[in-house]
C-alpha positions in Angstrom: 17.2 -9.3 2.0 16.0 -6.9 -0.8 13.2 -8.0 -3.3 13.9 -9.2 -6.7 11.8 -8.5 -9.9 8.8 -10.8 -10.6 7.6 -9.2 -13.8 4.8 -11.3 -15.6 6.3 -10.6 -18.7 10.1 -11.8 -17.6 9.6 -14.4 -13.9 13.2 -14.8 -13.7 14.7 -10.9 -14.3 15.7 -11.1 -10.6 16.9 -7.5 -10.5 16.8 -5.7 -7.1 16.1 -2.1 -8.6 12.2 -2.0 -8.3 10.2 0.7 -9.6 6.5 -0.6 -8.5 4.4 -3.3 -7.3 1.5 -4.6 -9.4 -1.5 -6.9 -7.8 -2.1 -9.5 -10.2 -5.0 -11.9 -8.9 -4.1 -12.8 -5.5 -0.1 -11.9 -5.7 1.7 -8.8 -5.5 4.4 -8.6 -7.9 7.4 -6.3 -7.1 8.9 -5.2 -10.9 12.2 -3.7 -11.6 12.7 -0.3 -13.8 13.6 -2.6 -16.8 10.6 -4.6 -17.1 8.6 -1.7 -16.0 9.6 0.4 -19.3 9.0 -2.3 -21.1 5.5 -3.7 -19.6 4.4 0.4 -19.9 4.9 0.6 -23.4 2.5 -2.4 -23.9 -0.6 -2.9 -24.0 -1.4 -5.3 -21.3 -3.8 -5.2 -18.1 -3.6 -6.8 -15.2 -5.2 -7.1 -11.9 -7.6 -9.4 -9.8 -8.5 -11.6 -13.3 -4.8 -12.1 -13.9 -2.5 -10.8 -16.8 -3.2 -10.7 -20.1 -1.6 -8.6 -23.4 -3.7 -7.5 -25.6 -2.8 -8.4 -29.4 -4.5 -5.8 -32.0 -5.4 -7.5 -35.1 -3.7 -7.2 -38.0 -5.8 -5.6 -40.9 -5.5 -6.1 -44.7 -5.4 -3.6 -46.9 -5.4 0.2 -46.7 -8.2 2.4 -46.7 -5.7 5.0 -48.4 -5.0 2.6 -50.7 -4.6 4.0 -54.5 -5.1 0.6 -56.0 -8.6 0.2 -56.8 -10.3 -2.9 -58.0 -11.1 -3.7 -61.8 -8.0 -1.6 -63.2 
């Protein structure tokens, strides 16, 4: 029986080609090449604390903005 994908970002992907294994907490967590791409490109950590993405905050404005106040 070949392992299936257990990606933290996708639990039920269930595809058989896997690229790594990740520890997260207590569990090793074989992912396929698909999730792998896609968990890669964010920005996420994981490991004995658990998984967790990382949101970056949204800012107003523009400091190259040409629009200046009182104009």
């Amino acid at each position: 029986m070949r392992e299936k994908c257990r990606s933290p970002l996708k639990p039920s992907c269930g595809r058989e080609d896997i690229a790594v294994v990740i520890r997260v907490g207590d569990r090793m967590l074989p992912v396929c090449r698909e999730c792998w791409r896609k968990l890669a490109r964010m920005n996420a950590e994981w490991g004995e604390d658990g998984f967790k993405l990382r949101v970056k905050a949204r800012k107003r404005g523009s400091l190259g903005s040409s629009r200046r106040r009182g104009k």
